[in-house]
C-alpha positions in Angstrom: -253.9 -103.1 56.8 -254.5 -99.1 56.1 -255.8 -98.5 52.6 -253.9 -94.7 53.0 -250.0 -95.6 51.8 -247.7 -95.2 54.6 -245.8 -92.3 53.1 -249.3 -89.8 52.8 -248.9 -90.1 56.7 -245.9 -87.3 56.7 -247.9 -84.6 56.8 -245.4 -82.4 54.4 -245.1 -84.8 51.7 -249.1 -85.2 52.2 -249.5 -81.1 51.6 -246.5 -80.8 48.6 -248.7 -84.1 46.9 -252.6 -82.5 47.3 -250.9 -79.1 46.1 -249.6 -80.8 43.6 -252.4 -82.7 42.6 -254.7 -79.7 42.2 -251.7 -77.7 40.2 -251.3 -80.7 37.6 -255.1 -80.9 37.2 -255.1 -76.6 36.2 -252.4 -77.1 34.1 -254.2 -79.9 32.2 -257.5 -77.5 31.4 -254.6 -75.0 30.2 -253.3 -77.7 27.9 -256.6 -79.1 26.7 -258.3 -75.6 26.0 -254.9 -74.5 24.0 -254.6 -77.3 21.8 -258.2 -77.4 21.0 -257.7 -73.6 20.3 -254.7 -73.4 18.0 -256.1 -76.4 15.6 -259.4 -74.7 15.7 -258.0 -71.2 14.4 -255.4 -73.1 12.0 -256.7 -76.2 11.4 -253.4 -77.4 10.8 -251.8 -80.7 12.7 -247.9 -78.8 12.3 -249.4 -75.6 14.2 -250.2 -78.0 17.4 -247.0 -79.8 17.3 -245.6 -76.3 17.2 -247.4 -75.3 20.5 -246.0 -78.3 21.6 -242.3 -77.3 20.9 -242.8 -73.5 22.6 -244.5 -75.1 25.4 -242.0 -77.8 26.0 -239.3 -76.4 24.2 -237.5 -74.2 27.3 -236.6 -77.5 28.4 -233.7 -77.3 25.4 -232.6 -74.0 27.2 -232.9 -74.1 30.4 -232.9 -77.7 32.0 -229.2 -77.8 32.7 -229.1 -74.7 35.1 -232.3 -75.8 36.7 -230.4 -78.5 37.9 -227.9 -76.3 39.0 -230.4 -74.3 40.7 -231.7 -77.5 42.7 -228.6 -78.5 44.1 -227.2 -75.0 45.1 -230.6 -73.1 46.6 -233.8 -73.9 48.6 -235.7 -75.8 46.4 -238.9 -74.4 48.2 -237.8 -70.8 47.0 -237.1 -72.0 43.4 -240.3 -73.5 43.1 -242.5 -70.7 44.6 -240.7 -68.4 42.7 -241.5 -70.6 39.1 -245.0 -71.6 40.3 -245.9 -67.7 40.6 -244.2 -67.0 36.8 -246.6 -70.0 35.7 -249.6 -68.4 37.5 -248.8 -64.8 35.9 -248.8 -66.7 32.2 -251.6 -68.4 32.5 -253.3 -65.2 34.3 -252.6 -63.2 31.0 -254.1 -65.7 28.9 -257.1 -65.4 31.3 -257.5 -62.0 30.6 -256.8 -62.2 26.4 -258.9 -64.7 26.2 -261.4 -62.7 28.1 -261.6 -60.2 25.5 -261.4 -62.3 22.4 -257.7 -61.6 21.9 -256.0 -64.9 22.6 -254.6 -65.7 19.2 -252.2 -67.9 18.0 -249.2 -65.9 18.5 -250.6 -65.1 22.1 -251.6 -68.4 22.8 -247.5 -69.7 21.8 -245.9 -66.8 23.7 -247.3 -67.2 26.7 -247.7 -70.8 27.0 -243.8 -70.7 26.2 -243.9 -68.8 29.4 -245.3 -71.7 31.0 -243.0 -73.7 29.6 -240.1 -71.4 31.2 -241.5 -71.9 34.8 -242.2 -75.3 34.8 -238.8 -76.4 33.1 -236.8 -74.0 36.0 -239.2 -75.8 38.7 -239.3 -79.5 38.2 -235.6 -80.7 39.3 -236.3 -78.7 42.1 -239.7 -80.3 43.1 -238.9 -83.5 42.0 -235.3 -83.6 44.3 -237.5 -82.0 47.1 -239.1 -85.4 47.8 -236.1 -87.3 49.1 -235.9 -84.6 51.2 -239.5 -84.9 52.9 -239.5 -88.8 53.5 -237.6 -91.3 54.6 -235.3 -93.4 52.4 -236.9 -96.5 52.5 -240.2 -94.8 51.9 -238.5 -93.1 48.4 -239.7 -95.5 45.8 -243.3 -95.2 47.4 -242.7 -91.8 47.4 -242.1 -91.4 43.7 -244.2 -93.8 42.8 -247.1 -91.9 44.5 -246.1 -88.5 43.1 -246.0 -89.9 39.5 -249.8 -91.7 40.5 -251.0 -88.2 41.6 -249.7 -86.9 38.1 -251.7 -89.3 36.6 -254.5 -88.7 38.9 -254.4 -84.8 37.1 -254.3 -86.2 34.1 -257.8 -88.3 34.4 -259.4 -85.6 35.8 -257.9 -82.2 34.5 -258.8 -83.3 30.6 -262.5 -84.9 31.1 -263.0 -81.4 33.5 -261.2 -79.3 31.1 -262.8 -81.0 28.1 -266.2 -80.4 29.6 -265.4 -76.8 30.9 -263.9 -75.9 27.5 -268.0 -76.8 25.8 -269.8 -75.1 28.2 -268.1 -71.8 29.4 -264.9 -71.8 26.7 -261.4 -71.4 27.2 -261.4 -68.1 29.8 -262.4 -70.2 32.1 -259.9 -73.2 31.9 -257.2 -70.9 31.5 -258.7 -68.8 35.1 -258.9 -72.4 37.1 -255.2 -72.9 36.2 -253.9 -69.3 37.4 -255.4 -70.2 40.6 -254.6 -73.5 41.0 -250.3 -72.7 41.3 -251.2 -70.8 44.4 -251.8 -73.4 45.9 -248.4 -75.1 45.6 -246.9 -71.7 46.4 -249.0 -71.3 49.8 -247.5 -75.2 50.9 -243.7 -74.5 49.6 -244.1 -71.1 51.3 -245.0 -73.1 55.0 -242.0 -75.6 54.3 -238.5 -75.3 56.0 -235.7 -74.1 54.1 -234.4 -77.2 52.1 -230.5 -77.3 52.2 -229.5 -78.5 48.4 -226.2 -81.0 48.2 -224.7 -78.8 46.3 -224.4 -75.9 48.4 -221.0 -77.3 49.5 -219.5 -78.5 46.0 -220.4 -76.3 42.9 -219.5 -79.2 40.5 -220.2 -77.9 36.8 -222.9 -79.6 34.6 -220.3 -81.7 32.5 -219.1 -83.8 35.8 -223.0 -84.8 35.6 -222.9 -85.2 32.3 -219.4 -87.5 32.2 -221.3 -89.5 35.1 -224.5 -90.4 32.8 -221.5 -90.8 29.9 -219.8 -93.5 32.5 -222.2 -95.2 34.3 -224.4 -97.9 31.6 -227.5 -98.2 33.8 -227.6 -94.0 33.9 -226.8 -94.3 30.4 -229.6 -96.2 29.3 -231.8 -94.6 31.6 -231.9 -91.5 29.7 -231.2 -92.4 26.5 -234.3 -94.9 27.0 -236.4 -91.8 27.6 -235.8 -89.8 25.0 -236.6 -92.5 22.7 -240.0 -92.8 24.6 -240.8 -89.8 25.1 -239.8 -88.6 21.0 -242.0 -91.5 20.0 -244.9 -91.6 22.4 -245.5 -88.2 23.3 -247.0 -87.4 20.1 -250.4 -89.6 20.5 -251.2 -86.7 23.7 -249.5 -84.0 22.2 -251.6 -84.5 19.3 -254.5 -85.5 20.7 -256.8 -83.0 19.3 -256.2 -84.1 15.8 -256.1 -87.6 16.7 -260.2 -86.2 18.3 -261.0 -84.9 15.1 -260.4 -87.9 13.0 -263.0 -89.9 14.4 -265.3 -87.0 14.9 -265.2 -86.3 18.4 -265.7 -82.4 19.8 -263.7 -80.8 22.9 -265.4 -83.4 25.3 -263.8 -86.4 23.0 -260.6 -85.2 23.4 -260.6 -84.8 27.3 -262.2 -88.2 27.3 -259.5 -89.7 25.3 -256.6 -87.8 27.7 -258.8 -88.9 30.5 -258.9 -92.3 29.5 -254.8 -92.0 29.2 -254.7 -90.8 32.7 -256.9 -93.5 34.1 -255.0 -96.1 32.1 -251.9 -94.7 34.4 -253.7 -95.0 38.0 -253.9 -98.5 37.1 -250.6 -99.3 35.5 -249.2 -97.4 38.7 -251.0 -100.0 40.9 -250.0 -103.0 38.9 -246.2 -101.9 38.6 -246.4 -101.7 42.4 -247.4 -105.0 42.9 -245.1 -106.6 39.9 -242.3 -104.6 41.8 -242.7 -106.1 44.7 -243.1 -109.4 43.3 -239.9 -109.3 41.8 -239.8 -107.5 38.4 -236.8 -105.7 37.9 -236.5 -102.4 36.5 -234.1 -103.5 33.8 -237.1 -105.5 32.7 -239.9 -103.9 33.3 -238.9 -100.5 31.5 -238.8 -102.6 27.8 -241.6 -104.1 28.6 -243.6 -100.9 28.7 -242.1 -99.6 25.3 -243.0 -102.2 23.9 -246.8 -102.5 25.3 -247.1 -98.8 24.4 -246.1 -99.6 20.8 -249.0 -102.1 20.6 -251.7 -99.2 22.5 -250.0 -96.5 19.9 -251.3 -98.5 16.8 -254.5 -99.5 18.1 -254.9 -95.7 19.1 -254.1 -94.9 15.2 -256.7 -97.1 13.6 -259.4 -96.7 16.2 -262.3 -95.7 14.5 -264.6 -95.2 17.2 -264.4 -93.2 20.2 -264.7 -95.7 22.7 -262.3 -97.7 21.2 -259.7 -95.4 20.9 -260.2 -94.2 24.8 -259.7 -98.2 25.5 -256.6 -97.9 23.6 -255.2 -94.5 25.3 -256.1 -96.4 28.7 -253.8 -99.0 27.6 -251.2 -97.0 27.1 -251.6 -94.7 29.9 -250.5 -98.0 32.2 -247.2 -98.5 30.3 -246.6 -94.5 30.3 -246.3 -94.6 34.0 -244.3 -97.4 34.1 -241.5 -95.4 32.2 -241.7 -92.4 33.9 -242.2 -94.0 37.9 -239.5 -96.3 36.8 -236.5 -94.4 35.2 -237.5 -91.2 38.2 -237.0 -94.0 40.6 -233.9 -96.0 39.2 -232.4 -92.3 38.8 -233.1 -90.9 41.9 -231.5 -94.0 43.7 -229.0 -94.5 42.1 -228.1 -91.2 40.7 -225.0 -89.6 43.4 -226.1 -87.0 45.8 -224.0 -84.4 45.3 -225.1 -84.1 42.1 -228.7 -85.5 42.2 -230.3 -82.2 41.2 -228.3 -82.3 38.2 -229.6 -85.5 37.1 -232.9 -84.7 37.4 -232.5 -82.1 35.0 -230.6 -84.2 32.6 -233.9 -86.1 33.2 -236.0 -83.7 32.9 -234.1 -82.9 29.1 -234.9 -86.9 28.6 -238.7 -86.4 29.0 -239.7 -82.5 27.9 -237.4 -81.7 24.9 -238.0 -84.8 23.5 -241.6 -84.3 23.5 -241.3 -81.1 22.2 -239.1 -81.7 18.9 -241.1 -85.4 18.6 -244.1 -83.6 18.5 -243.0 -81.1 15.5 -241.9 -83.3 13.8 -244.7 -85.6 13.9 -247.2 -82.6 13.3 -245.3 -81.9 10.3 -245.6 -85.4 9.0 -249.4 -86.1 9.7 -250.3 -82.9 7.9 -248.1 -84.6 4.6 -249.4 -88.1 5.2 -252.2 -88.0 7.7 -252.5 -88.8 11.6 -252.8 -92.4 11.3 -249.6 -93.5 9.4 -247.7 -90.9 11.2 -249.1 -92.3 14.7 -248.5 -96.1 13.4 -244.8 -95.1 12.1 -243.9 -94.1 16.0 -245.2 -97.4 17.0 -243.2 -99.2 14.7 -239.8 -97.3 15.8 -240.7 -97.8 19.6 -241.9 -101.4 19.9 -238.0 -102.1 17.9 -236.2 -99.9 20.0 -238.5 -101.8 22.9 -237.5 -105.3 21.6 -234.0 -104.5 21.4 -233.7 -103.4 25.2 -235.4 -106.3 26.2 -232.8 -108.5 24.1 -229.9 -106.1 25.6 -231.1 -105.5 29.2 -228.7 -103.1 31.7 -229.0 -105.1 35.2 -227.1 -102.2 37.0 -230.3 -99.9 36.6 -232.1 -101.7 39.5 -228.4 -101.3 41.8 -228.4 -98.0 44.6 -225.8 -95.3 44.8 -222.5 -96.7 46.2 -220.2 -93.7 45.1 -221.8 -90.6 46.8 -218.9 -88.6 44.8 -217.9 -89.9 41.5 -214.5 -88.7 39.9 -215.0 -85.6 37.9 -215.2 -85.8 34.0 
């Protein structure tokens, strides 16, 4: 049996995932080196849950139509041209930083920028995969993108953590610019993708009456928002959580890395517990509540080690939501208005994170990290329990209706 999974063999799926792979790894020295910055010239746990929100926060304004731009043009196009406005950002910040300007105001401005690009891009990347494989290679398909996120996310903060103490933040924010043209250079040698929706311009509120209707969409997203709200904070916040038990920029991409590790191997074991049996409907509770337990331990660690076991931990129930819910929703989810889902999941995962982490900022800098942290843990591991208690069986069921009545 081939160690390589059987989907890497399509050689365009093989060149979107590498490109990929190196893109999410630049963008995680951006995050690490920006973080690290802004509590560094503020000192203040509110002022990084406010990068958070600018970074995060175009997801509030912009998701629905990038939806709409997935399903009505070349998702190759829409992505080049967002990857390229990503790269220009994180250019500028190249250059500020290079000659001592990148303040705070910079560093929120144009990592809003960011922010802009990615939340334009991602329904259109992320419905671009059904679109390079087969359908019964799909969930393999996912499931290996959201690994090779995680794959970033080990590497990109240890790297970035380690770049950031040795040659400072010009440098992380340089590898980043370069690495989107990599993903530009493999959309640019794709075919033109045809989008569903190029023959039915159905308005955002059909897809939003469908996610109203339909119980296992329903819960899908409303599931992720909770997550997301209440767990997004322990990475958002990760430099404060570094500075508590005295670690320096290395710590902190050491505890993301450990996070990101935590992932490859919760990716593998959902993979195998999938295919044993374990439904969606189950398995999806099961992580919130598993990453509830990892959140507290992460709060009270006082140690650095102990805390990176802890973010490990959790990094294998984050993946499980996110492979999980992008999988149940792009199966399920109809096709004609697929790209519009996505973005309504794509509002499920980034502005949640965004207005979680604020909000969380603002309380640890009243109360502290650690009873902020352990408060999130509380909330998730309930809302966990109770969807365990009240599971949604339709969320592991496939599209039947490829055009649902309008709203």
């Amino acid at each position: 049996m081939s160690l390589i999974p059987t989907v890497l063999r399509n050689r365009d799926f093989r060149a979107v995932w590498l490109a990929s792979l190196a893109s999410n790894a630049g963008s995680w020295l951006q995050v690490v080196a920006s973080g690290w910055l802004v509590y560094q010239l503020t000192d203040s746990p509110a002022a990084v849950g406010l990068l958070a929100l600018v970074t995060r926060g175009p997801s509030f304004l912009f998701a629905p139509y990038a939806g709409q731009l997935a399903d009505r043009f070349d998702r190759r196009l829409v992505g080049m041209w967002t990857f390229l406005l990503q790269g220009a950002a994180a250019a500028a910040l190249t250059v500020l930083s290079l000659m001592g300007h990148a303040g705070v105001a910079s560093l929120y401005i144009l990592n809003f920028l960011v922010g802009t690009g990615f939340a334009l891009g991602l329904p259109a990347m992320l419905v671009l995969i059904p679109t390079l494989v087969e359908k019964s290679r799909l969930s393999q398909a996912v499931s290996l993108n959201a690994a090779g996120i995680n794959v970033a996310r080990l590497v990109g903060p240890a790297v970035g953590g380690a770049l950031l103490a040795t040659s400072g933040p010009t440098a992380c924010f340089a590898l980043n610019a370069v690495s989107f043209l990599a993903l530009v250079w493999v959309l640019w040698r794709l075919p033109a993708t045809r989008a569903e929706g190029e023959r039915r311009r159905a308005p955002m509120r059909e897809a939003l009456g469908y996610a109203r209707r339909d119980p296992a969409m329903r819960r899908l997203l409303v599931g992720m928002t909770v997550f997301t709200m209440l767990a997004a904070p322990v990475q958002e916040l990760a430099p404060v959580v570094a500075a508590r038990i005295g670690a320096g920029p290395q710590g902190l991409g050491l505890l993301l890395g450990a996070m990101g590790g935590g992932a490859l191997m919760g990716a593998w074991l959902l993979e195998r517990l999938g295919g044993a049996g374990l439904p969606r409907h189950r398995a999806l509770p099961i992580a919130m509540v598993s990453f509830a337990g990892g959140l507290a331990l992460v709060a009270v660690a006082p140690l650095l080690w102990l805390g990176m076991v802890a973010m490990a931990f959790s990094g294998a129930f984050w993946i499980w939501m996110f492979a999980g819910t992008n999988t149940a929703i792009q199966l399920r989810a109809p096709l004609p208005l697929l790209g519009r889902m996505i973005g309504l999941y794509q509002m499920s995962v980034v502005a949640p994170i965004a207005l979680g982490s604020l909000i969380v900022g603002v309380v640890a800098e009243r109360t502290g990290i650690v009873p902020a942290l352990l408060g999130c843990a509380v909330l998730l591991g309930s809302y966990g329990a109770w969807a365990l208690w009240r599971p949604v069986r339709e969320i592991d069921e496939h599209r039947v209706d490829p055009a649902p009545a309008p709203a």
